[in-house]
C-alpha positions as MATLAB code, in Angstrom:
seq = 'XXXXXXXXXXXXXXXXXXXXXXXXXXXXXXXXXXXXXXXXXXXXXXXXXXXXXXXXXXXXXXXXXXXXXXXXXXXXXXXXXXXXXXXXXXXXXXXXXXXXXXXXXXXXXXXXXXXXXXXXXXXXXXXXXXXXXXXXXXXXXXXXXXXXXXXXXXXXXXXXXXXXXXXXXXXXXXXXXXXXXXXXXXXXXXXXXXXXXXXXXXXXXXXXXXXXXXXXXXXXXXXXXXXXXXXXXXXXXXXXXXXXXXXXXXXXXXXXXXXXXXXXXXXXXXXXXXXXXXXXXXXXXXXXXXXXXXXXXXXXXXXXXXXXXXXXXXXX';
ca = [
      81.908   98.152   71.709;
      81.110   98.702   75.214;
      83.117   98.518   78.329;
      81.926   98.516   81.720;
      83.145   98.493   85.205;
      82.586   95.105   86.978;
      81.589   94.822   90.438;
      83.947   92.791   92.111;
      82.981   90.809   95.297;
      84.011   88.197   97.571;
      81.775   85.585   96.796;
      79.893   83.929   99.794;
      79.669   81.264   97.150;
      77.063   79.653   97.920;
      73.640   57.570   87.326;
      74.546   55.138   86.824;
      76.514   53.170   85.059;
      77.878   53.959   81.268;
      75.359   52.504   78.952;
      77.060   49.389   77.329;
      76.706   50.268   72.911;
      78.305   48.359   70.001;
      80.329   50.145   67.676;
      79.200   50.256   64.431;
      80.445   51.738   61.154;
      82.676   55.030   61.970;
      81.708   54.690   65.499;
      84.537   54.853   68.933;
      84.694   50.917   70.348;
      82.795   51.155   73.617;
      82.898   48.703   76.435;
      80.418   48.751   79.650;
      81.653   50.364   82.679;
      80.823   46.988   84.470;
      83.263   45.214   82.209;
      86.262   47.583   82.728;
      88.644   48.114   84.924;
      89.443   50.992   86.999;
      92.193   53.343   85.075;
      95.720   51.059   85.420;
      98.135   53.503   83.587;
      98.895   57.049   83.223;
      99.836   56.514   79.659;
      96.431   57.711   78.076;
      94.051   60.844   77.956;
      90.327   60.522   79.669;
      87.548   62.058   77.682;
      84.545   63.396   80.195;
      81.056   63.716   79.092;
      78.438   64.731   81.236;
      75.142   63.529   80.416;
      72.141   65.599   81.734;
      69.690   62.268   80.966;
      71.503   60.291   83.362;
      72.625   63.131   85.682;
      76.174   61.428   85.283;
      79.579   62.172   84.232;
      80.929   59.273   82.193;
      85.145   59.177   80.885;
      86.760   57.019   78.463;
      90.279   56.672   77.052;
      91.225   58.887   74.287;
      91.131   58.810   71.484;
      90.676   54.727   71.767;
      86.767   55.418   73.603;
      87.064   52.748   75.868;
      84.629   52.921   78.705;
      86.315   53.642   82.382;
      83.996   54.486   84.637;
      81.536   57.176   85.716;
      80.924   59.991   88.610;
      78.149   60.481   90.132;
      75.847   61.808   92.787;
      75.475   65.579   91.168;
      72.232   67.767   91.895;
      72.089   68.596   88.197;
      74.927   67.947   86.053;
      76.190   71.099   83.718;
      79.584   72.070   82.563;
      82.527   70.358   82.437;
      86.224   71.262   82.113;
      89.859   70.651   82.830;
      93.212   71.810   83.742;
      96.912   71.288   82.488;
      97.409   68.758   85.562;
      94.958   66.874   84.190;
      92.058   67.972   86.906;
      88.644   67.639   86.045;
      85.838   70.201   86.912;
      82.268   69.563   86.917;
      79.482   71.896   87.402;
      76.359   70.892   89.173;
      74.141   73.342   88.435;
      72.483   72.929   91.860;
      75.964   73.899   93.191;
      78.814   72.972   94.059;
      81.490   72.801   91.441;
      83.399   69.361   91.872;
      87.017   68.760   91.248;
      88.209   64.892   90.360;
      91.811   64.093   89.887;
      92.731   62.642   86.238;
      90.981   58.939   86.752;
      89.892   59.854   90.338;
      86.663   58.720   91.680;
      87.021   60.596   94.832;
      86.466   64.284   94.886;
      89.650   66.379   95.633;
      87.946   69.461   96.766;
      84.144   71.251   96.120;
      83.760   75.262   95.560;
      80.895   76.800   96.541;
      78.877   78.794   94.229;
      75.603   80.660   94.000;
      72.659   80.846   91.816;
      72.828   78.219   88.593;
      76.476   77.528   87.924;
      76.439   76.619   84.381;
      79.721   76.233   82.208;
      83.372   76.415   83.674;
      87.031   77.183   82.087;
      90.374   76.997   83.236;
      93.360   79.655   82.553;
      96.072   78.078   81.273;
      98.131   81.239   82.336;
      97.288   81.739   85.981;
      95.115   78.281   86.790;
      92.200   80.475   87.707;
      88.786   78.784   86.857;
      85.801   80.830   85.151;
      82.310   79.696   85.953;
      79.236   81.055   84.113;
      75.818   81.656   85.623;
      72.517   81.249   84.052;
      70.708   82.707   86.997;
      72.862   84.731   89.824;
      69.929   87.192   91.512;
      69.291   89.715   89.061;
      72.100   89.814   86.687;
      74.389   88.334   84.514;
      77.427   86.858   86.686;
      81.151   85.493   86.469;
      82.746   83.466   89.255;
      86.640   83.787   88.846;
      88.618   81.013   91.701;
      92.112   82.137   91.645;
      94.291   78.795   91.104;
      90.969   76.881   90.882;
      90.596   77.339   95.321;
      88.899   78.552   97.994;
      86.563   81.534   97.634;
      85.395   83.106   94.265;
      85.476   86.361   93.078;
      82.255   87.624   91.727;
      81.830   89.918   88.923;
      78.243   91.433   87.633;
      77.122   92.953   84.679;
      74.045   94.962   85.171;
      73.355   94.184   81.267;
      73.420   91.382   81.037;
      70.739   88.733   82.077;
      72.638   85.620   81.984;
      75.848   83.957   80.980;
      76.153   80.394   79.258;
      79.744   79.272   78.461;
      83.181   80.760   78.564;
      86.855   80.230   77.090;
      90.487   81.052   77.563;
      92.698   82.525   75.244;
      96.551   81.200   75.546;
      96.809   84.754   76.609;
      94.136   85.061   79.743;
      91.884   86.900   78.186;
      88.383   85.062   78.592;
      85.491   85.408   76.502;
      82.027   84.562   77.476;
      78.748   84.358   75.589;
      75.511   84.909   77.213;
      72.031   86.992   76.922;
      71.362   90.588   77.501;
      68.636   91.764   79.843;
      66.586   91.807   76.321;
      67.298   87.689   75.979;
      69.710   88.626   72.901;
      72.750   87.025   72.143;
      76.101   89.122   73.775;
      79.910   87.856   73.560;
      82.009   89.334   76.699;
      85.784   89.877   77.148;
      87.382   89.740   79.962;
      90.448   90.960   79.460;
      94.050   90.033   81.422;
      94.398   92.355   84.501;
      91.342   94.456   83.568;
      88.491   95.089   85.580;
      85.688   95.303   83.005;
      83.653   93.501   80.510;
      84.237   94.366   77.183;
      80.653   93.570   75.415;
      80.065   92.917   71.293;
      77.561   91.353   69.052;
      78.853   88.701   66.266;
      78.142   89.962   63.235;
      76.274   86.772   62.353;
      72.487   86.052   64.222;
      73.399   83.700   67.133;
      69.862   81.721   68.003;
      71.121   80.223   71.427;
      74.474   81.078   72.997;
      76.579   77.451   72.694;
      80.288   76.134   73.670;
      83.208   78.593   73.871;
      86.707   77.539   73.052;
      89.755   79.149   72.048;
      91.110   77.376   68.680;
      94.692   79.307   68.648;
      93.339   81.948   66.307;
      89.673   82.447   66.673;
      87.021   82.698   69.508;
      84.711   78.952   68.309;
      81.072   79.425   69.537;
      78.583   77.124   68.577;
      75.130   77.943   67.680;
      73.336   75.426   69.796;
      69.910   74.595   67.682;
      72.085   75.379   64.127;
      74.725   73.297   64.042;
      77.030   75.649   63.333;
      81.040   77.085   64.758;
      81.051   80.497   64.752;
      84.901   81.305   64.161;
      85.123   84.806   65.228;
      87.696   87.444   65.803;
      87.847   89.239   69.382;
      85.313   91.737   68.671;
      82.830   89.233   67.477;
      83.655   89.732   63.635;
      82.977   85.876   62.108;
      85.910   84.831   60.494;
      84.862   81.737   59.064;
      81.519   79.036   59.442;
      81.965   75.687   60.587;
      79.359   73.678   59.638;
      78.416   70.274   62.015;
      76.848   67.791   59.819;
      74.385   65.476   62.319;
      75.132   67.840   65.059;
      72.205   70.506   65.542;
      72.082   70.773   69.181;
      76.616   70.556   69.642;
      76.629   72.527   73.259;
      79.484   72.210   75.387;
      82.148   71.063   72.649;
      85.797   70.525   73.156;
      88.506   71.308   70.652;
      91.492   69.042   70.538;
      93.750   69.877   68.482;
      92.086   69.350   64.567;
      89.363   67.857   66.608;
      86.386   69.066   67.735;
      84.229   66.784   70.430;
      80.716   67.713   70.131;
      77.609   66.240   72.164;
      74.549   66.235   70.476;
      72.670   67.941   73.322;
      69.196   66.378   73.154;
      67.393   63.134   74.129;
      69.077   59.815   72.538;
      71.897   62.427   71.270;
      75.333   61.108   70.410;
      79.288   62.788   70.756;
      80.098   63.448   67.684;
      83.793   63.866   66.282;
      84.503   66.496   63.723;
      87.716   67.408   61.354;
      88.124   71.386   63.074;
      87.666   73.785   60.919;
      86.725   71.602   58.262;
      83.488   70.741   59.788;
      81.085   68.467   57.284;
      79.676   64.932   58.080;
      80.895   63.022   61.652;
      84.087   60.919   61.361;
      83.525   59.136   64.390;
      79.999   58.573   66.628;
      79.280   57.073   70.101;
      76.314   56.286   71.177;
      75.920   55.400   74.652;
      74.180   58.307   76.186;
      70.659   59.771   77.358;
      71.484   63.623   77.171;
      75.118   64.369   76.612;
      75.738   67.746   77.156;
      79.397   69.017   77.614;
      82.750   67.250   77.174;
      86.286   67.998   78.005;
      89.829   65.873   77.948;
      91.301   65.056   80.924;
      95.777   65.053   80.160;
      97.526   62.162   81.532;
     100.405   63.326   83.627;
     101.935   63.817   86.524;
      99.975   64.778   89.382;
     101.102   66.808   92.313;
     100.473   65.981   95.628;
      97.849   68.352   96.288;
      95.276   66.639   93.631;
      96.042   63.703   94.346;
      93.287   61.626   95.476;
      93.573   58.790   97.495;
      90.493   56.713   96.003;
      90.497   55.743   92.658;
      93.559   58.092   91.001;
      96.625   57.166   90.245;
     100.380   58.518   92.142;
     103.688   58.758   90.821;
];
């Protein structure tokens, strides 16, 4: 293991419509977009996928997969990623990152960013929202926006080259897995109050750094290209393999609960829905994307008035 000192700095931080699909044996019923209507109660979840094909984000009720809409008007759609309030973060690659009340259509406020924001995280501790960067000038880079505002902190590693996806622990410790300056697979911590990366290598070959979630127990990264969960202690020590029957290329998953929610990150791909840790064969499909890429579930509830949005959200 390896710990370094960050360098902390004030960052200057720099579609269509869902695809209508029939349901068909162990698939989510999906409606078009055109056909629904807007969200009319706060009395179920939203499930966000963005979809790199369509350069879209598209959300649906969950678990019932009934189409509701879809945001639009992104640079290049990445990341996605939500809050306890039920806020929804999207990363556009070509900047900014975009934040949509639960439902909302309107954006509630945009944070700057630099280089090629790629996947985001929320602290359920603090609020504060993690952003990866595949590309920040020379090296590796986390963007850290204390209670999800204003201006980002900025932390580099001059080791590593680039960094992919990140997660939260229930504690606020956040784990990231990117490349080394070699293109090699790394896992970061970041622990609570510290000021440095702690750096390990899984003790399992990782082809392409995937989705990072915390599952209560273990650090889950996939192994986008294998197909695989890697359930892995804090040091990177693999606890267990999850294996994702019909799901090579699962990126940006989302656990919920015994669930995981995995697109199928390639051409024609489909979300897939997964017994967690069991793994095995799909117990649920849809198929109404291009590219899906990352997901995340939005939590009905009440909103405060600060993200509440005007346009297309809902008020208590």
């Amino acid at each position: 293991m390896n710990e370094r000192l960050l360098s902390p700095v004030l960052g200057i931080c720099a579609a269509t419509a869902v695809l209508a699909g029939c349901a068909g044996p162990g698939q989510l019923p999906i409606q078009s977009a055109a056909a629904s209507s807007s969200v009319t109660a706060r009395s179920s979840d939203l499930l966000y996928v963005s979809d790199l094909g369509s350069n879209s984000v598209d959300y649906f009720t969950y678990p019932g997969g009934k189409a509701v809409g879809t945001l639009t008007g992104f640079g290049s759609v990445a990341g996605v990623c939500s809050n306890k309030a039920g806020d929804v973060f999207v990363v556009d690659e070509a900047g900014p990152v975009v934040v949509y009340a639960h439902g909302g259509t309107t954006p509630i406020r945009k944070l700057a960013t630099r280089g090629a924001p790629y996947g985001c995280a929320v602290d359920s501790v603090t609020g504060n929202l993690a952003v990866t960067n595949l590309s920040s000038l020379l090296y590796g880079t986390i963007a850290i926006y204390a209670h999800a505002k204003g201006k980002a902190n900025i932390y580099e590693d001059y080791q590593v080259g680039s960094t992919d996806y990140c997660g939260y622990d229930d504690s606020g410790d956040l784990f990231i897995d990117g490349s080394n300056l070699s293109g090699k697979f790394v896992l970061l911590e970041l622990r609570k109050g510290e000021h440095g990366f702690h750096t390990y290598s899984l003790t399992r070959m990782v082809k392409n750094a995937g989705g990072v979630q915390w599952d209560g127990k273990y650090v889950a990264i996939s192994d986008r290209g294998a197909g695989v969960i890697y359930r892995t202690t804090a040091t990177g020590k693999v606890a267990q393999v999850v294996r994702l029957k019909g799901g090579p290329q699962v990126d940006g998953f989302w656990l919920a609960g015994a669930t995981l929610i995995g697109p199928n990150a390639q051409p024609g791909g489909a979300v897939g829905f997964w017994h967690y840790p069991a793994g095995g064969a799909p117990t649920k499909t849809m198929r109404v994307f291009l590219e899906p890429y990352a997901a995340t579930i939005s939590a009905s509830g009440t909103r405060t008035p600060e993200s509440a949005d005007s346009a297309g959200s809902f008020h208590t």
